[in-house]
C-alpha positions in Angstrom: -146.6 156.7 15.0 -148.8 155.1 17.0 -149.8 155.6 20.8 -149.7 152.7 23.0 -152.7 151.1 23.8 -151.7 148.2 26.1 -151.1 150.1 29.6 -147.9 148.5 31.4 -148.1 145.6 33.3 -149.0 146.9 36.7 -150.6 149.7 36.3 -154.6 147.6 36.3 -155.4 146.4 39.3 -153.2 142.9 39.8 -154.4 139.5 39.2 -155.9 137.1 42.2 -154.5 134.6 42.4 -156.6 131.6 43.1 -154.5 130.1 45.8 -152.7 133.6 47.0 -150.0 135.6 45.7 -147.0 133.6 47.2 -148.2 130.5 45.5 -147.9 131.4 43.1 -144.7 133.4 42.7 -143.6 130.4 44.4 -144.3 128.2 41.3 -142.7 130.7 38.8 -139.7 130.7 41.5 -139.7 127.2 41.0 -139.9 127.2 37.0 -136.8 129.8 37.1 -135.1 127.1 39.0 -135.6 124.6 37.3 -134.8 126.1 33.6 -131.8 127.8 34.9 -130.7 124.7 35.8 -131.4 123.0 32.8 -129.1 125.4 31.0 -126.5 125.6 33.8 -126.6 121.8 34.2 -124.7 120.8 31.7 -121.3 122.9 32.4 -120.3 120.9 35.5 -121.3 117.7 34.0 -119.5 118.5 30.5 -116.6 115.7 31.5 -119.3 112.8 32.2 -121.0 113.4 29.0 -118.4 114.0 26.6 -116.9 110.6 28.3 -120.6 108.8 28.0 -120.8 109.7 24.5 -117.1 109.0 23.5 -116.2 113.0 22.5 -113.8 115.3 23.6 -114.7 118.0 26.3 -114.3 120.5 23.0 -116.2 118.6 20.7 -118.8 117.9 23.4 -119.1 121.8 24.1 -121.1 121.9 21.2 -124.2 120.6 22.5 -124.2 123.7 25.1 -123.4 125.8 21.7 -127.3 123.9 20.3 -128.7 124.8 23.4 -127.6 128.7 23.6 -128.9 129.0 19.7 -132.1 127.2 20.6 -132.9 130.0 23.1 -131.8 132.9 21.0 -134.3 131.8 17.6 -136.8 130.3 20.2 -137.8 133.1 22.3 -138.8 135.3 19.2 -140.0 132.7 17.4 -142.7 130.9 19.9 -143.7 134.7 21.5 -145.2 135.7 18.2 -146.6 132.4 16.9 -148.4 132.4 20.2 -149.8 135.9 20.2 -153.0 134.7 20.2 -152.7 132.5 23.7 -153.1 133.6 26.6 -150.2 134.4 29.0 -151.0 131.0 31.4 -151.8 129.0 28.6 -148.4 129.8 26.5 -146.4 129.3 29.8 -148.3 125.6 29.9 -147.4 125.4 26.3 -144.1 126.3 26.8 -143.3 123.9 29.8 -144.6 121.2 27.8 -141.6 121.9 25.3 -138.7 122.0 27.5 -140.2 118.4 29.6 -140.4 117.1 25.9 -136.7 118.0 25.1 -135.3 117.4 28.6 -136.9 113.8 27.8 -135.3 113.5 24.2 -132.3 114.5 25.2 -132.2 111.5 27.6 -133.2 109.4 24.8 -131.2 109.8 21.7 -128.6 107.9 21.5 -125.8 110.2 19.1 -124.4 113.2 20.0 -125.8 114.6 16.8 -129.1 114.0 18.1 -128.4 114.6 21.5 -127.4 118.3 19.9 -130.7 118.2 17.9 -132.7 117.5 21.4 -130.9 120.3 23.6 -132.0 122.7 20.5 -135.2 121.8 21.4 -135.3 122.1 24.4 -133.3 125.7 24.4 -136.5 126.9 22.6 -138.9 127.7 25.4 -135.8 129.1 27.5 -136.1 132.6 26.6 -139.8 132.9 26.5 -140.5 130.9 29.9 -138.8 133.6 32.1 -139.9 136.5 30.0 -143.9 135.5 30.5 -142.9 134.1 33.9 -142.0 137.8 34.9 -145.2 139.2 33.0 -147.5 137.1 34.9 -145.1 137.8 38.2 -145.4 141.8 37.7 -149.2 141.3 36.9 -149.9 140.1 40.5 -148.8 142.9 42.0 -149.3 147.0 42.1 -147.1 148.8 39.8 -145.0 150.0 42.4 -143.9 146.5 43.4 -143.1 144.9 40.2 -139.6 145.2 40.6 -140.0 142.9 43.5 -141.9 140.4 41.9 -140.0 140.4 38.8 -136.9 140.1 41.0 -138.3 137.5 43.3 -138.7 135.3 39.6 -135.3 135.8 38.3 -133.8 134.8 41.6 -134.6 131.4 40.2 -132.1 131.7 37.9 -129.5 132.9 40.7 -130.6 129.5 43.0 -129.6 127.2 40.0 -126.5 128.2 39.9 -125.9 128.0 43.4 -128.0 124.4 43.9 -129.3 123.3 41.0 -126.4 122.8 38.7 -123.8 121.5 41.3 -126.8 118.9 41.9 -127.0 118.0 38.5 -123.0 117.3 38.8 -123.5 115.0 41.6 -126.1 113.4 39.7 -124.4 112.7 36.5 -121.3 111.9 38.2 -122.9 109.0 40.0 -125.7 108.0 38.3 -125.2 109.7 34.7 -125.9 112.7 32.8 -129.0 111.0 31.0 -130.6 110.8 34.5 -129.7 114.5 35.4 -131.5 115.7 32.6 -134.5 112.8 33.7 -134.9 114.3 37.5 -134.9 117.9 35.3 -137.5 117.1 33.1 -139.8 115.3 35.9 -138.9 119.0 38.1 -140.2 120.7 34.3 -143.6 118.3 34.7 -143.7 119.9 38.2 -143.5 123.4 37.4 -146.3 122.6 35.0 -149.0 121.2 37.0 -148.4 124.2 39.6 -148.9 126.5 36.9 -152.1 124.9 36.4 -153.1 125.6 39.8 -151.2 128.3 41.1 -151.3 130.9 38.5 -154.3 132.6 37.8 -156.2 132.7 34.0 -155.9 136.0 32.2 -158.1 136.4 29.0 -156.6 135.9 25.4 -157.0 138.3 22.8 -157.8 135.4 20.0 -157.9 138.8 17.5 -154.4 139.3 17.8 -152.1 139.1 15.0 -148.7 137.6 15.6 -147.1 140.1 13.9 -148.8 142.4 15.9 -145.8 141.3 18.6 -143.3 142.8 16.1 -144.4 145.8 16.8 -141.9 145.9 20.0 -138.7 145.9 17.5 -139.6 149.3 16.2 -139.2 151.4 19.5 -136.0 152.6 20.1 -136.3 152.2 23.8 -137.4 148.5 23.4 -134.2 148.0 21.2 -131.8 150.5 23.2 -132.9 148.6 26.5 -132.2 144.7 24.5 -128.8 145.5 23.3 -127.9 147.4 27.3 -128.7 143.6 28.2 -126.4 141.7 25.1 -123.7 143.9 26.2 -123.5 144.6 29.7 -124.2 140.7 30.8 -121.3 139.8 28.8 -118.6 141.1 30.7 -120.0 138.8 33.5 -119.4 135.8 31.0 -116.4 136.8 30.2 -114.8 136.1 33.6 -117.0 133.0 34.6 -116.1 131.3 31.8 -112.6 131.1 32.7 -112.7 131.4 36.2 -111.5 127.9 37.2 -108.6 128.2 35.1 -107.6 131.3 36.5 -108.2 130.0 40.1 -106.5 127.0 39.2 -103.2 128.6 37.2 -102.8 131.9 38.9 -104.5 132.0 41.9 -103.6 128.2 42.4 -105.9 127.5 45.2 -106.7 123.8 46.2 -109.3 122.2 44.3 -111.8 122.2 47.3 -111.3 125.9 47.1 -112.7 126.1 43.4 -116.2 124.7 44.0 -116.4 127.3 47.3 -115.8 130.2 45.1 -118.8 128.6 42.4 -120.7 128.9 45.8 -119.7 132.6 46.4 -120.2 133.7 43.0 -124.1 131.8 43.0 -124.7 133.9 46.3 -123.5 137.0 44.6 -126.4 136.4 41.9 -128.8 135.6 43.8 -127.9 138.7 45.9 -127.6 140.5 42.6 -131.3 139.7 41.8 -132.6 141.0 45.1 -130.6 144.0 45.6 -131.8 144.9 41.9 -135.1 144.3 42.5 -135.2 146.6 45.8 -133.7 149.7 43.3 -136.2 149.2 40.7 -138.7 149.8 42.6 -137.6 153.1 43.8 -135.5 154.3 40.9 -135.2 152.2 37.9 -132.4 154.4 36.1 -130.5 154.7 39.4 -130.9 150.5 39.6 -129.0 150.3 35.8 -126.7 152.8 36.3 -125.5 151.1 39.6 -125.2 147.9 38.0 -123.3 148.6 35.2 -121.0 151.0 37.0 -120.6 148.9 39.5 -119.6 146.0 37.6 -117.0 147.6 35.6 -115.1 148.5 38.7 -115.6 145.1 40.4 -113.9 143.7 37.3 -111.2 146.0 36.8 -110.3 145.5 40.6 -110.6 141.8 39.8 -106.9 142.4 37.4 -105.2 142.9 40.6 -106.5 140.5 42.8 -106.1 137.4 40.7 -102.7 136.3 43.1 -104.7 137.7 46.4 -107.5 134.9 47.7 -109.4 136.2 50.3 -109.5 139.8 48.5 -110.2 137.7 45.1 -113.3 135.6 46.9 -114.9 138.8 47.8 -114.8 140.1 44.1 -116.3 136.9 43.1 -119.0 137.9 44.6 -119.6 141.7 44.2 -119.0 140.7 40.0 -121.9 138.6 40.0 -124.0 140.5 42.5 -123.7 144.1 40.3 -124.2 142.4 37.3 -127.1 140.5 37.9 -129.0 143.5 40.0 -129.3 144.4 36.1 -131.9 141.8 35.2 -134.8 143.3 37.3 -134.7 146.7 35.9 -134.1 145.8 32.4 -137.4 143.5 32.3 -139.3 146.2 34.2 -137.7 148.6 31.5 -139.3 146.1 28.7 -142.5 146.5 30.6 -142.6 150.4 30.0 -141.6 151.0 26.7 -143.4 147.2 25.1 -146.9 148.6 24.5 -148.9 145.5 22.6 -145.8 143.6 22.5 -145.1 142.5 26.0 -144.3 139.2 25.7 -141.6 139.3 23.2 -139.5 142.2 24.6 -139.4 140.1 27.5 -138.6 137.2 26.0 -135.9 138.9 23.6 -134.2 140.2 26.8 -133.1 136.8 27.4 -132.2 136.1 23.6 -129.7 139.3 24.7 -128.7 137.5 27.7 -127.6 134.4 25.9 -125.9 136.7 23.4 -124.1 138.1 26.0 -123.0 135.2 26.9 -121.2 134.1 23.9 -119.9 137.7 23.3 -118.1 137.3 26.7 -116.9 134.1 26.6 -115.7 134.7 23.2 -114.0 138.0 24.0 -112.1 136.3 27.0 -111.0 133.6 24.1 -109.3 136.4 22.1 -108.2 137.7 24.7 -106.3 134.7 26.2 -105.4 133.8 22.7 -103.3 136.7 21.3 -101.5 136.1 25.1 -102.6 138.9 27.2 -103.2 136.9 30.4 -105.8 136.3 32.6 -105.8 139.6 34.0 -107.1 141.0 30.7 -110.4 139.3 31.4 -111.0 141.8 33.9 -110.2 144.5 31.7 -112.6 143.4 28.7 -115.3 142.1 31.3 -115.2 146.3 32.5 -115.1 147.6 28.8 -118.0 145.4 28.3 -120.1 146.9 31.3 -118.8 150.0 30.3 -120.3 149.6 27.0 -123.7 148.6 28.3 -123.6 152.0 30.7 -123.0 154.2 27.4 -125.8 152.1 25.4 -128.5 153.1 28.6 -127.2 156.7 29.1 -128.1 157.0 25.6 -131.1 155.9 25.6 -132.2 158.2 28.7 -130.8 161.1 26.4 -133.0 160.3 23.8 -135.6 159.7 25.9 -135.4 163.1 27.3 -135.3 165.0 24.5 -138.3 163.6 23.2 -139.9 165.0 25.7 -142.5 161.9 26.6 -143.0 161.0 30.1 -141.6 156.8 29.8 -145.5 155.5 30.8 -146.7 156.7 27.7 -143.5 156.5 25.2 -145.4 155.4 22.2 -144.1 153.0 19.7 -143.1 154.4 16.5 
């Protein structure tokens, strides 16, 4: 067993930046922005591009499919083969990557290809926001990295609310190859501001990459990743499907749909702000809220589906108690990561992206075997339900070992 020797992010005094502090959260604002919406992007525009490249919406799902496995073997993969770099210059690196695969994607011609490119440019995904919230917490005291790591993944939360209904007016009128063109250009962007904005921390050229792996054999580190794969998912469960229960059961005009996609992009980016203000006053507290929070949003969500002023409220409490989550499970990476600080950060969005599919696959079976749409509240709750029991645990054994959580070591 050995005793960490990397203290948290945030407890040395915090980086200057060389143009100020809001500068430069501004630019890793901006990168969560724009990645999110390269991911997000492609979901209202699915119809466009599965006309442009003569598949069916089905068939053409499978480039999102390319895309989620690019960021779940990416964001392991990259951290430790860049172990050596230093935080700015692997977030340069890793810019780079997705502008490169943004641009290929507009490219190639196939949808084979195209499937190839979007695996590309999933890579970085994971790894982008994990160092972007590093370098984000690294700025500031300790006692205000929940803030900062919040303020960064509300990035993600603005995408969804502007970014990819942008790219749907895009593709729709000037094609999807030219959504993912102004995205990649908005990737170049986010790159030179890095270059400006963020300040340079040193490498440690002596690390090993395998050194990284290190984070994989702390219980906390992997209690805290699979809270994330399994309490996101009942999230992904109901927004997966939520048009066609809106549309079939609900049965609200079509105008109505894209409001409630507004609602539900507030509610994250509410989600990520809320979070961010619990984590820095009780991080436990933050988690438990979320996850118990979210299970009775989406159990109450069962009812509501024929209500649709009491259902547009849901819509956004579901989003807004899942996603105050995200800040204080990437502080919680911060804590318990010793040496390997990157990759538990960047693995906690390999376990968002699992979560994802885990959701949208258990709504599948659920809808399947003929339950209804109402069981999607029911399995979204167990779900977050799941997640609370995986966290609790982990605070047991955390307690009985007896060490204080800034000096859990890594065994």
């Amino acid at each position: 067993m050995t005793e960490q020797t990397t203290p948290p992010v945030g407890s040395m005094a915090p980086m200057d930046p060389p143009a100020g502090r809001s500068a430069a959260l501004l630019v890793l604002t901006f990168g969560a922005f724009v990645v999110g919406t390269g991911e997000f992007a492609i979901m209202g525009m699915l119809p466009e591009f599965a006309a442009s490249l003569h598949l069916s919406t089905a068939d053409a799902g499978y480039a999102i499919t390319a895309y989620a496995l690019g960021v779940v073997i990416g964001a392991p993969l990259i951290t430790i083969l860049g172990a050596r770099l230093s935080r700015r210059e692997l977030l340069l690196v890793l810019l780079l990557l997705f502008v490169f695969g943004n641009l290929l994607s507009v490219a190639m011609p196939t949808p084979g290809l195209v499937e190839v490119a979007r695996f590309i440019t999933g890579l970085p995904h994971g790894a982008i926001f994990g160092v972007s919230a590093l370098v984000a917490a690294s700025m500031v005291e300790r006692a205000r990295r929940g803030w900062a790591v919040g303020r960064v993944l509300s990035g993600i939360a603005i995408s969804t609310l502007v970014g990819a209904p942008f790219s749907t007016f895009a593709a729709n009128h000037f094609g999807w190859r030219i959504a993912y063109l102004i995205i990649g250009l908005f990737g170049l962007l986010t790159f030179a501001g890095v270059w400006r904005f963020i300040p340079a921390d040193t490498p440690n050229r002596a690390n090993s990459p395998l050194r990284e792996v290190t984070a994989l054999g702390n219980t906390q580190v992997l209690l805290t990743l699979l809270t994330a794969a399994i309490g996101f998912g009942g999230m992904f469960a109901i927004y997966t499907y939520l048009t066609s229960v809106l549309q079939n059961v609900t049965q609200v005009p079509e105008w109505q749909v894209m409001l409630y996609m507004v609602v539900w992009g507030v509610g994250m980016l509410a989600g990520a702000n809320i979070g961010a203000w619990l984590v820095d006053r009780n991080i436990n507290l933050a988690a438990i809220f979320a996850l118990a929070g979210s299970a009775v949003a989406m159990l109450v969500f069962s009812v509501l589906l024929h209500s649709n002023l009491a259902l547009m409220l849901d819509v956004f409490l579901i989003p807004a108690c899942v996603n105050a989550l995200g800040p204080a499970l990437q502080t919680r990476l911060m804590d318990f990561a010793g040496d390997a600080q990157t990759l538990a950060a960047s693995l906690n969005h390999s376990a968002f992206n699992i979560a994802n599919a885990l959701g949208a696959s258990l709504g599948s079976v659920l809808l399947g075997q003929q339950f209804g749409y109402a069981a999607l509240g029911v399995g979204g709750a167990l779900l977050s339900a799941g997640g609370l029991l995986v966290y609790l645990l982990a605070l047991f054994i955390l307690k009985k070992s007896g060490v204080p959580e800034e000096r859990q070591p890594i065994t």
